[in-house]
MIMAR-919652 format. One record per residue (C-alpha): x negated, y negated, z. Coordinates in steps of 0.5 Angstrom, whole numbers, padded with zeros to 4 digits, always signed. Example, Ala and Ser with C-alpha at 12.3 -4.5 7.8 and 13.67 -1.06 7.14 Angstrom:
! MIMAR-919652
-0025+0009+0016
-0027+0002+0014
! end
This chain:
! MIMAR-919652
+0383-0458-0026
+0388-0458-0020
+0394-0458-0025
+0390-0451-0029
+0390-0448-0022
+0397-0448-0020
+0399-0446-0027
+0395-0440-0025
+0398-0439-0017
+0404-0439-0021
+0403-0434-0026
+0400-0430-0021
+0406-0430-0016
+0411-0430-0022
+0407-0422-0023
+0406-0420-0016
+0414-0422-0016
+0416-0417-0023
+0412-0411-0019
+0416-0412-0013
+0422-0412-0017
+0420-0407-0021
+0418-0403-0015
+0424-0403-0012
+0428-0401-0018
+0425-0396-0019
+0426-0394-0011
+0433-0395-0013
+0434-0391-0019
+0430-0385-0014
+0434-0386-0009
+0440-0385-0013
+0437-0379-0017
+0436-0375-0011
+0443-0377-0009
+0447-0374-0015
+0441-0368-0016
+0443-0366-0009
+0451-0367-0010
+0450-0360-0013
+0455-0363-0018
+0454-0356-0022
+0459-0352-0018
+0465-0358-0021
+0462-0355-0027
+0463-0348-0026
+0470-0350-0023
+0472-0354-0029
+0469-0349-0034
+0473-0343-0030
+0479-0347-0030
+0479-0349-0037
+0479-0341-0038
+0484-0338-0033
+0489-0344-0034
+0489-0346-0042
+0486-0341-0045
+0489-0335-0041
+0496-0339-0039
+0497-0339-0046
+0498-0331-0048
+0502-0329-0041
+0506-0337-0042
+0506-0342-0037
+0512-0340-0032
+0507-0334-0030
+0503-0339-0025
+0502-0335-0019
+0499-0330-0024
+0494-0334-0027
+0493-0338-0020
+0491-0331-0016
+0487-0330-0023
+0483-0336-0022
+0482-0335-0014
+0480-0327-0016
+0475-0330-0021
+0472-0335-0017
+0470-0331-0010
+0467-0325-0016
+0462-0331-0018
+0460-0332-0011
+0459-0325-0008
+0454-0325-0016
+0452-0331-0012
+0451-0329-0005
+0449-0322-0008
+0443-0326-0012
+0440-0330-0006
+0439-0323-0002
+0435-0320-0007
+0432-0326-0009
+0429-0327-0002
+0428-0320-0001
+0424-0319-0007
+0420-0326-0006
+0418-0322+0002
+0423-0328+0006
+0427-0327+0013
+0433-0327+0010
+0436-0331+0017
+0430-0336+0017
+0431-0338+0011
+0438-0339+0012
+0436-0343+0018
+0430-0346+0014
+0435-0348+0009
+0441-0351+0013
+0436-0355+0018
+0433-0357+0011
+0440-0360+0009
+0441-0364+0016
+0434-0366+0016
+0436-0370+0009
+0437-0378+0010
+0442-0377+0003
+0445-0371+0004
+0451-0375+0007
+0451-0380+0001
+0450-0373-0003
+0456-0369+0000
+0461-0376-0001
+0459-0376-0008
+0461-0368-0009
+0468-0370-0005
+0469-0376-0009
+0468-0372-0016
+0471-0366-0013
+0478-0370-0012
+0478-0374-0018
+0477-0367-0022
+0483-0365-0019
+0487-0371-0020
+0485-0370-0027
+0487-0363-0029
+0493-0364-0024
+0491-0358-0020
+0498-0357-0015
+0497-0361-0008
+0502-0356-0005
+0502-0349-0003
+0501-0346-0009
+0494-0348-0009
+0489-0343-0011
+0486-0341-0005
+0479-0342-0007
+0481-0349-0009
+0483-0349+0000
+0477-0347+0001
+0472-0352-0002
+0476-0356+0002
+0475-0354+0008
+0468-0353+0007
+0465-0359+0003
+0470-0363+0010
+0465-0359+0015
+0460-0360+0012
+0462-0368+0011
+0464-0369+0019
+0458-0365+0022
+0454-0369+0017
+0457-0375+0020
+0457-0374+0028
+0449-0371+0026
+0446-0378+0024
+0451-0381+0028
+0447-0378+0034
+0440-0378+0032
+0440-0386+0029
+0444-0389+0035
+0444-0384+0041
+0437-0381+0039
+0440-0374+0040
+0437-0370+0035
+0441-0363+0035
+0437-0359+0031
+0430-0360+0035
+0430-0353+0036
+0432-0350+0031
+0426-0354+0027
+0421-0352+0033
+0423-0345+0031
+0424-0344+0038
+0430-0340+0036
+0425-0335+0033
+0423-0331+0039
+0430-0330+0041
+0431-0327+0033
+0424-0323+0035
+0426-0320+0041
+0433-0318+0037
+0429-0315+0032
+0425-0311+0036
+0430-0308+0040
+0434-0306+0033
+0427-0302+0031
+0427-0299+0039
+0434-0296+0038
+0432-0294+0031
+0425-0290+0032
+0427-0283+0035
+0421-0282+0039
+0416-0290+0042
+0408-0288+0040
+0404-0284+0045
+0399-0290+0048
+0392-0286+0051
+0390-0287+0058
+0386-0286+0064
+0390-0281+0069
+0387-0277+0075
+0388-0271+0077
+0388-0271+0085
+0387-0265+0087
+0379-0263+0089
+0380-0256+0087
+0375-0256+0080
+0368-0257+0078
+0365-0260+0072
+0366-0254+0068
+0374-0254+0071
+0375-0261+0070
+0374-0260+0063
+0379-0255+0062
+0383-0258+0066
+0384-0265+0061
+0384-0259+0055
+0390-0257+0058
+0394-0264+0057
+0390-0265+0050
+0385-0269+0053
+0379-0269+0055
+0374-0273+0061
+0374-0281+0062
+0368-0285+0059
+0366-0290+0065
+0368-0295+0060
+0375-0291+0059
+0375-0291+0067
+0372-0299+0067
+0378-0301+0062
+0384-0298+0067
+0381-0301+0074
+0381-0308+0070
+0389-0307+0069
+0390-0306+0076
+0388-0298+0077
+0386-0294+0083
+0386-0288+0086
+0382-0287+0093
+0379-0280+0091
+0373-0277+0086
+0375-0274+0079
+0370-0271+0074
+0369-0276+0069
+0364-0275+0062
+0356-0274+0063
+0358-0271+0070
+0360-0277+0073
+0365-0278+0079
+0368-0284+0079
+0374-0288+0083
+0378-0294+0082
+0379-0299+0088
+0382-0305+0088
+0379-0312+0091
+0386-0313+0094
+0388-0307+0097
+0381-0306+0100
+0380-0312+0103
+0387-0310+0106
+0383-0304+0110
+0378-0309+0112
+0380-0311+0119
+0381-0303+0121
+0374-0301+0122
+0376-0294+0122
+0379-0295+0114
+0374-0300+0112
+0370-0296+0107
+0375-0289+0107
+0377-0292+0099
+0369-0295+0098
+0368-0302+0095
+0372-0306+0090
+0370-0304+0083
+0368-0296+0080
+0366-0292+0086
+0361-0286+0085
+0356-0284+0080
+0352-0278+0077
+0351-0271+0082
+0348-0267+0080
+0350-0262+0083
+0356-0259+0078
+0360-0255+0082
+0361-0259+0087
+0369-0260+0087
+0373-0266+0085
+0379-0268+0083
+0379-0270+0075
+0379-0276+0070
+0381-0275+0064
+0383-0279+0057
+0390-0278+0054
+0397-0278+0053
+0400-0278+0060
+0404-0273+0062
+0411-0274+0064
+0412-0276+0071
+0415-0270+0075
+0421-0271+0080
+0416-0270+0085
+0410-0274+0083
+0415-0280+0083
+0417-0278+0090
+0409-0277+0092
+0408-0285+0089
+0413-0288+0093
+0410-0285+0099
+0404-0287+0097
+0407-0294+0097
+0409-0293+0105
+0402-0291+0107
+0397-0294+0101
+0391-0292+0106
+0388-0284+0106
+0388-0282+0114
+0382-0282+0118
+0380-0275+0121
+0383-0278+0128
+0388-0280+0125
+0390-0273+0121
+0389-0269+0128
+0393-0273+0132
+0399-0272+0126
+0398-0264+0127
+0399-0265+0135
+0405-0270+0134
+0407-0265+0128
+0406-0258+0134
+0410-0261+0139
+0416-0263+0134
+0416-0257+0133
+0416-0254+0140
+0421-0260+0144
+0424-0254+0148
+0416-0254+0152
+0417-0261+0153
+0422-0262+0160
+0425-0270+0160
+0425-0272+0167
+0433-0276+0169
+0432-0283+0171
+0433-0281+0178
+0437-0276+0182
+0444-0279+0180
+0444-0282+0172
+0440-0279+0166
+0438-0285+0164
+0439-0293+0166
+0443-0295+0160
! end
């Protein structure tokens, strides 16, 4: 029994070690197919094929002696097949609705991010040297120049691969983490953006709320006043809308359904509250004012539209706003007249010296 039961553990562990083995070949054999799939091995081929053409079969009707000839021949014929080539790819991504920069990105980290790809490109180099070797392509300075320029290529992209993995598997750098992040696509965005701003010749016009300071109109003037500007008069919910994204004005305007209505900002009328005098001259925080009934009081107006463009003086008649946010109390107006008389009357006003002998003590 027991000699029954160790030939059966043997032939289990004998299968289990054939899968293992079989498995692991197989990741081989995956491995090693990915490796030539991604050498992009098929230029060698377009390589080889065009040089076949341009040197033996094009060197035989101009002869041999014309080298330089057929070498400018096989470089013109090469650059030509990588503009179709480039040509392709542009419309192929353009067709397909791709962002031809971030799939050119996308791409190029696809690459860095491949375990192979450096495996992947010492095979093309070794196979690309072994093709010169074999057609004896000249290794002087009558080398095609396409020839050079592979070279310089397939090298770039040999060491960058190189110094890449070496910093992302021993230094745990990784160079292209924001690239993978996309976080370089708000800088294209912004890039983009501003290529559409210099091409539209004139931005949308936004609606919005805009006063009419003056309170020179009644119900009825106010709505001519907004049909002046191709507007009409705020909705409450309009007049809502522009106070929640920091609008105020301390004066009454026209609004629709014979409403009269102000902004006033939290902020600014808390600043107005360690003054008694102009504590309540701009109202609560919120919208100020409701329905009169009366239509022919007068007010300033509230209408809905196109801003019009601000005037030299309205932007001057902002910035003094600025120096004096608050409107002035009757008091305060009065004794601006008074000290606007006597401004204009200095000549009434007699300046005493500081005594008999000097004008003044400085």
């Amino acid at each position: 029994m027991n000699k029954v039961n160790t030939q059966e553990s043997f032939a289990e562990s004998n299968t289990e070690s054939n899968t293992d083995t079989s498995s692991s070949n197989t990741e081989v054999v995956q491995v090693v197919e990915k490796i030539f799939k991604n050498a992009n091995l098929y230029i060698l081929a377009i390589f080889l094929l065009v040089y076949l053409v341009i040197f033996i079969g094009f060197g035989m009707y101009i002869g041999q002696n014309q080298e330089k000839t057929i070498r400018n021949t096989f470089d013109f014929v090469m650059f030509g097949l990588l503009f179709i080539y480039i040509v392709y790819l542009y419309y192929q991504e353009k067709r397909s609705g791709n962002d031809i920069v971030n799939s050119g990105l996308s791409n190029f980290v696809e690459l860095y991010d491949d375990d192979l790809a450096l495996f992947s490109t010492m095979l093309f180099v070794v196979c690309f040297y072994l093709l010169l070797f074999l057609l004896r392509v000249p290794g002087n300075e009558n080398k095609p120049v396409s020839v050079f320029l592979i070279e310089g290529v397939t090298w770039l992209i040999l060491a960058t691969l190189a110094i890449h993995n070496l910093l992302k598997y021993f230094f745990n750098i990784d160079l292209l983490k924001n690239l993978r992040e996309n976080d370089y696509q708000q800088y294209l965005d912004n890039v983009m953006n501003g290529d559409e701003e210099k091409i539209e010749e004139e931005p949308e016009e936004t609606p919005e709320v805009f006063n009419i300071s003056n309170n020179l109109y009644n119900y009825e003037d106010a709505q001519a006043v907004c049909k002046t500007f191709d507007s009409r008069l705020a909705t409450y919910d309009e007049i809502e809308s522009a106070y929640n994204n920091g609008a105020e004005w301390c004066t009454y305007g026209w609004s629709a359904d014979q409403l009269a209505l102000f902004p006033t900002q939290k902020e600014s009328w808390k600043k107005r509250q360690g003054n008694c005098k102009t504590k309540n001259s701009c109202g609560r925080p919120g919208i100020n004012g409701g329905y009169f009934r009366n239509p022919n009081i007068k007010f300033g107006v509230n209408c809905y539209g196109v801003k019009p463009v601000a005037k030299k003086s309205d932007l001057q008649w902002m910035e003094t706003k600025k120096m004096q946010p608050f409107p002035r109390t009757r008091d305060q107006r009065r004794m601006d007249d008074k000290v606007e008389y006597w401004k204009n009357n200095l000549d009434k006003i007699i300046v005493n010296s500081f005594n008999k002998d000097k004008w003044s003590r400085f």
